[in-house]
N, C-alpha and C positions, 0 to 999 in steps of 0.2 A: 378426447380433444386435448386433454394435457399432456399424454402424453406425445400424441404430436408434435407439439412445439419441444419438447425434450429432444425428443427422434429426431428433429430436423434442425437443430443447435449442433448434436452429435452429428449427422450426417456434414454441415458448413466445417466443422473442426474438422474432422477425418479427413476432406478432400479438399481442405483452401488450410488448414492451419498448425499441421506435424512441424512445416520450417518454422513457423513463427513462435509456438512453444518456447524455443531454446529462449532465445530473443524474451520472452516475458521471465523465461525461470533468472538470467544473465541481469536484467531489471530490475526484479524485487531482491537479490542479493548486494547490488548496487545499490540498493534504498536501504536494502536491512543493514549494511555496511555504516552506509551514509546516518542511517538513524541513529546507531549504537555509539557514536561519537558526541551525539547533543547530549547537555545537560538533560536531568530530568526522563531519561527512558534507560528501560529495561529491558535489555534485547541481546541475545546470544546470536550476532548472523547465523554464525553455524548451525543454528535449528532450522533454517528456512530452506525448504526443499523445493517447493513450489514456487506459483507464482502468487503466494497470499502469505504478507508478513505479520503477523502479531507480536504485540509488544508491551508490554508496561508501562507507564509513566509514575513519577513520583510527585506530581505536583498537584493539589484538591480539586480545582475544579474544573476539572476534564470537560463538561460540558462547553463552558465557555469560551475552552480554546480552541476546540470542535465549530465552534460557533464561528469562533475571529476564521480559523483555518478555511472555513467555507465561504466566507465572504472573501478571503483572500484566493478564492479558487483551488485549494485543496480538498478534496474528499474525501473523507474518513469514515470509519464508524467504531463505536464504543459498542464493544460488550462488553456480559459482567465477566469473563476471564481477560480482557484489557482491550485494545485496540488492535483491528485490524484495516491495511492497507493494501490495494490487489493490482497488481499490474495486469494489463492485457492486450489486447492486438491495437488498442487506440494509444496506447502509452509507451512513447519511443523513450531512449536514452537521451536526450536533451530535457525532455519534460521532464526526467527524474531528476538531472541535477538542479532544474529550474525549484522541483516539490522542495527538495531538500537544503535549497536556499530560502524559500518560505517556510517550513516547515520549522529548521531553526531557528530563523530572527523569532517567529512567535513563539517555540517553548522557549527561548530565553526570556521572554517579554514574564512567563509564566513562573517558571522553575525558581 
């Protein structure tokens, strides 16, 4: 049964979403770009290959700004090797510069 739904995630990607790939990878370098300029993160763009950015911050309490960030309609998630943020077929090039204008005013709020 699990595998299944794995099977048939891969089967919608293979035949609805090779074009739109580029499009998320073009996204999260725009984000990891867009990131690595705020205060308070830790981020090499040039590491991010994909379409999943991880990153660092320098400021204590990452939950909390995890917190404000979700109430502000961003979604994130904290591991313990740092923060990651994932673009995908729902997340055009407006939204990312919309994240990255929330995204900053709150780690400034924090850092």
């Amino acid at each position: 049964r699990q595998s299944g739904i794995m099977a048939a995630a891969g089967i919608v990607a293979l035949e609805t979403m090779i074009d739109r790939l580029a499009d998320d990878h073009e996204n999260a370098s725009t984000l990891a770009k867009g990131l690595a300029r705020l205060p308070g993160v830790v981020l090499n763009p040039e590491d991010v290959e994909t379409n999943q950015v991880y990153f660092g911050v320098t400021f204590s309490d990452q939950d909390e700004v995890n917190r404000v960030l979700t109430e502000r309609g961003i979604q994130g998630l904290i591991l313990d090797e740092g923060w990651r943020f994932v673009t995908h077929s729902g997340v055009y090039a407006d939204d990312i510069e919309y994240a990255l204008g929330v995204i900053g005013e709150t780690f400034s709020e924090f850092a």
